[in-house]
C-alpha positions in Angstrom: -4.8 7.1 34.1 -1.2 6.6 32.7 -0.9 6.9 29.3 0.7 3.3 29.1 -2.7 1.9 31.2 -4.6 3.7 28.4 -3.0 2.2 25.6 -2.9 -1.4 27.8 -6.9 -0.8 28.2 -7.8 0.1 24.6 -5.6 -2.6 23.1 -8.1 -5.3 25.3 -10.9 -3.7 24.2 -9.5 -4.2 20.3 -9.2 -7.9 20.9 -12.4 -8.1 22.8 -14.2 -6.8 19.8 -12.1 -8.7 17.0 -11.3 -6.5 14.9 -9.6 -7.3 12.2 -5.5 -5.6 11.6 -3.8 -5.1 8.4 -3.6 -1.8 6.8 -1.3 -0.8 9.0 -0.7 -2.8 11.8 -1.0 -6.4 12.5 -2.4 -6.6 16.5 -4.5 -4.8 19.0 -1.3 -3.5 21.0 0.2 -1.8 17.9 -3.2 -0.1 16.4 -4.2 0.7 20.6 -0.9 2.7 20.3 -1.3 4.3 17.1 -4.1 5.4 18.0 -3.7 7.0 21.3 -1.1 8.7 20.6 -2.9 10.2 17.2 -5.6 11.5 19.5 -3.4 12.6 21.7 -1.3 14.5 18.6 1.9 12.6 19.9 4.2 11.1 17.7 3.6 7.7 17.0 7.1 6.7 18.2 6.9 7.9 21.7 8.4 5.6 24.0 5.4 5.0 25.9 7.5 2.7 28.6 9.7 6.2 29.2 8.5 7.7 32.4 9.1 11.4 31.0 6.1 10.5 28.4 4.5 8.0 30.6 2.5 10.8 32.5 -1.2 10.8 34.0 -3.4 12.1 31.4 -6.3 14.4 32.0 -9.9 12.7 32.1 -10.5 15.0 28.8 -7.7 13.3 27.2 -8.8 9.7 28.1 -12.4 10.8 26.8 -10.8 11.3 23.6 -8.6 9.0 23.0 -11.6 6.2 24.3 -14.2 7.8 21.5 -11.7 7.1 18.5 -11.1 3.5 20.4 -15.0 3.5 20.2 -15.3 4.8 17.0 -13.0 2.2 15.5 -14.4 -0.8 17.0 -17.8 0.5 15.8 -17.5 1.5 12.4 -14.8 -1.3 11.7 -13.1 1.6 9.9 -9.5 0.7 8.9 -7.8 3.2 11.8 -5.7 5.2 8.6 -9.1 6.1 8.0 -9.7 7.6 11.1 -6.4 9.5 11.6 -6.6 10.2 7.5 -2.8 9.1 7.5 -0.7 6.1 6.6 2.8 5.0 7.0 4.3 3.1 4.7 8.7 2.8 5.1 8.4 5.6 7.3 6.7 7.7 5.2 3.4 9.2 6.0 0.7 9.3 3.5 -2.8 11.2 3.4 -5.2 8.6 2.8 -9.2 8.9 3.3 -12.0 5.9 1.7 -11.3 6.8 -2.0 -8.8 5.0 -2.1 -7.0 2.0 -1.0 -5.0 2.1 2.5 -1.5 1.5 1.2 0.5 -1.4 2.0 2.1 -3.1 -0.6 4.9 -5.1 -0.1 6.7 -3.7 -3.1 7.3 -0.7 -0.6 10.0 -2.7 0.9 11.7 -3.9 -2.3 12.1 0.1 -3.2 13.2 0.8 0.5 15.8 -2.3 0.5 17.2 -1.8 -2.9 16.0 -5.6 -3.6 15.5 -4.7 -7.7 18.4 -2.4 -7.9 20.8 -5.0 -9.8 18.0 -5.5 -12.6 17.7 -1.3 -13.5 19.5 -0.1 -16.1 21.9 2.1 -15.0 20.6 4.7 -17.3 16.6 4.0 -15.9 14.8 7.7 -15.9 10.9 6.6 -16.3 8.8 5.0 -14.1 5.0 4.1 -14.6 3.2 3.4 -11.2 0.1 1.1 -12.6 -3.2 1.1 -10.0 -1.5 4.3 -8.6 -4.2 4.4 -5.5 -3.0 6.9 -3.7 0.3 7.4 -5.3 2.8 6.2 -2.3 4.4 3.5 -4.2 5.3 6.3 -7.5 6.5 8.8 -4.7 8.3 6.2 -2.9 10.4 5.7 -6.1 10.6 8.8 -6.9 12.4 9.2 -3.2 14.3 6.4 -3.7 15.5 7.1 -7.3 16.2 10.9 -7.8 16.7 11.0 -11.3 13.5 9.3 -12.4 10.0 11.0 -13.4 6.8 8.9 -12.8 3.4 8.5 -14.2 0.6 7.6 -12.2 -2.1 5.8 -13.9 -5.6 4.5 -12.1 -9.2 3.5 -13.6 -10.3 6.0 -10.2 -10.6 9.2 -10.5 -11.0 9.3 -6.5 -8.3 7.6 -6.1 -6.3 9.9 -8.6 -7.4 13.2 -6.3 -6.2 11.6 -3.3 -2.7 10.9 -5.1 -2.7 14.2 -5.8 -2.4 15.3 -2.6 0.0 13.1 -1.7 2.5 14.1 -4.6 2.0 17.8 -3.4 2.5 17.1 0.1 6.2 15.6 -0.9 6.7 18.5 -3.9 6.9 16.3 -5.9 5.0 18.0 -8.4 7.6 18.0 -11.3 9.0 14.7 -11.4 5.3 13.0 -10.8 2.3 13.2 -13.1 -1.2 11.0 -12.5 -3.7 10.7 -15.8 -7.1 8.2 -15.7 -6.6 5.0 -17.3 -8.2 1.7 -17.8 -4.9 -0.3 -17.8 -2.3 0.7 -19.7 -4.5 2.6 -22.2 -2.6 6.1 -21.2 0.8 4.7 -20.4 2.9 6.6 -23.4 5.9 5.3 -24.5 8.6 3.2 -22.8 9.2 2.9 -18.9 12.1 1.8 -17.5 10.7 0.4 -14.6 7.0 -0.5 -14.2 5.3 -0.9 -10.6 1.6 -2.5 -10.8 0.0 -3.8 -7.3 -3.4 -4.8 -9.1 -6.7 -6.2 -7.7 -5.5 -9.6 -7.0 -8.0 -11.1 -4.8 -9.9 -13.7 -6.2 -13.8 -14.1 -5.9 -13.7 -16.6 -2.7 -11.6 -14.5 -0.7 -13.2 -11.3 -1.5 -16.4 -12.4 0.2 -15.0 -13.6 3.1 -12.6 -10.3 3.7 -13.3 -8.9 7.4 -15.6 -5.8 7.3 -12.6 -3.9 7.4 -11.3 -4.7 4.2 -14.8 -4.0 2.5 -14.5 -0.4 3.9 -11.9 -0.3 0.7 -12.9 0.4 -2.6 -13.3 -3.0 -4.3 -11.9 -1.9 -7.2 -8.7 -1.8 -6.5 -8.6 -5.2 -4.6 -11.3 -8.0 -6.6 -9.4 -9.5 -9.4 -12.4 -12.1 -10.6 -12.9 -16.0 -9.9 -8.7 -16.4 -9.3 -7.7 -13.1 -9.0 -5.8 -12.9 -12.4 -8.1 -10.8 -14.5 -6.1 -7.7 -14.3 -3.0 -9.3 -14.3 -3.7 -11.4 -17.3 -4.9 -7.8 -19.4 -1.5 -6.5 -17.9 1.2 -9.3 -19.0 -0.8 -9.9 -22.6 0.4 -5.9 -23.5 3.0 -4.3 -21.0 6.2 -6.0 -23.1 5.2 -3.2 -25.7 5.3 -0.3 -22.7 8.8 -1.6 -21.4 12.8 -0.5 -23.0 14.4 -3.7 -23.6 16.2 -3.4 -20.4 13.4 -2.8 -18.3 11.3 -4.5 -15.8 7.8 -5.0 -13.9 7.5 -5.5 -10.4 4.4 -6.9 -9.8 2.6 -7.6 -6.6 0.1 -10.6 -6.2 -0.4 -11.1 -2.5 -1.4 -14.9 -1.8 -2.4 -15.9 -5.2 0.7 -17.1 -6.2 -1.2 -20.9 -7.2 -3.1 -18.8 -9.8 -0.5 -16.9 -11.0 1.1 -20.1 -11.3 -1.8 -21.7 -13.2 -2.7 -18.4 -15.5 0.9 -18.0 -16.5 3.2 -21.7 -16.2 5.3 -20.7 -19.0 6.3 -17.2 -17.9 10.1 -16.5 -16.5 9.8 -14.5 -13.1 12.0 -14.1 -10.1 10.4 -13.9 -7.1 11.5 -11.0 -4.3 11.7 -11.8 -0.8 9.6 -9.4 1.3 8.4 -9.6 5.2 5.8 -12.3 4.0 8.0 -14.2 2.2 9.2 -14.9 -1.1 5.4 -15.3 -3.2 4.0 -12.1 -2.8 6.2 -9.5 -4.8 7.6 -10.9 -8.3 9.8 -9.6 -11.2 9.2 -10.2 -14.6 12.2 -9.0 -16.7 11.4 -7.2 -20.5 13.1 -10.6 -22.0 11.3 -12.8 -20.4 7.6 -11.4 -21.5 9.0 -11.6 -25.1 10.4 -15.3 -25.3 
């Protein structure tokens, strides 16, 4: 079997099963291909319609490659799980079950530059609130080289897998991680603050694909609209920013609670691949009217 009939067969047997996509990938052809070519230990950007990779594989190979298939069709395992990596802006992540698979869509607005004009030029600290598995503190701390970044989560899971993660980039120095409930061990003043919090509301959460309970819930139920977190966050984080700073806060699709909880508030909303409600930015000035 070619390795592009492998990938063709596997991605079937995804839809036949209904999985459901989304830490990761968003259909059966892109997760069949991811994870091939992880079993496989190719990289995960080989050009699979190139005939110089597209060769006949060994039936010891297909036997692999088909038990992960089967292994993530009947576990309904998120497939980072299975590969213990994600990719997030091109940057690979370790990532097992204590923690969420990482995906936010404020990712992109660190990669694109989308909240550059609202930093201070003079921006050095960072805090990275619900921290998970630290990607979105490490990817600022790529992004920005001049800033430090604290890491705070209420897991202490979560906080060992970040661990990792900061080591694997040596980051080491210019990113620390502490256990927090909140804010409670955010010290001082940040510059910039980054917070995707548990934001899915009580109806949603228990209708999420099995998938999606493979996650720690922590990190994703917010309560009956979603806003619990966020309503404990915007109440005290004026006092944790400079005057010139800002939060970039993530709140998937609740914006119509967001809206509700908070009418009053100020915010500019970034656009991001899912649009312009997901991923909003709440200036210093406008959470002290």
């Amino acid at each position: 079997m070619k390795l592009s009939s492998l990938i063709q067969q596997s991605a079937e047997q995804l839809s036949l099963a209904q999985v459901a996509f989304g830490h990761g990938t968003t259909n059966a052809a892109d997760e069949a291909a991811w994870l091939v070519l992880w079993a496989l230990s190719l990289a995960l950007d080989t050009d699979v319609s190139d005939d110089a990779f597209n060769v006949h594989l060994t039936s010891a190979q297909v036997a692999t490659a088909q038990s992960l298939i089967a292994q993530r069709i009947s576990s309904r395992k998120p497939a980072a799980y299975l590969t213990q990596e994600a990719w997030l802006q091109g940057v690979s992540f370790y990532i097992d079950e204590r923690a969420i698979v990482p995906r936010s869509l404020i990712a992109e607005v660190l990669a694109e530059g989308s909240i550059d004009p609202w930093l201070d030029p003079s921006t050095t600290r960072v805090l990275d609130l619900c921290t998970g598995n630290g990607s979105l503190g490490i990817l600022a701390a790529l992004a920005y080289p001049n800033i430090t970044v604290l890491g705070l989560d209420l897991s202490k899971d979560a906080l060992a897998v970040a661990q990792i993660n900061i080591e694997r980039h040596g980051l080491a120095g210019r990113m620390t991680l502490a256990e927090s409930d909140g804010l409670a061990k955010a010290d001082g003043v940040f510059d910039l603050i980054l917070c995707n919090p548990p934001y899915v509301n009580a109806k949603n959460m228990s209708e999420l694909p099995a998938e999606f309970k493979c996650e720690p819930a922590l990190a994703l139920a917010g309560g009956s609209d979603g806003m619990d977190f966020v309503r404990s966050l915007l109440q005290d984080v004026a006092t944790q920013l400079s005057p010139q700073g800002v939060l970039v806060l993530e709140i998937g699709n609740e914006r119509p609670y967001f809206e509700a909880a908070f009418p009053l508030l100020e915010v500019v909303w970034l656009e991001t691949s899912a649009g312009e409600d997901q991923v909003c930015l709440i200036t210093h000035a406008a959470l002290t009217p």
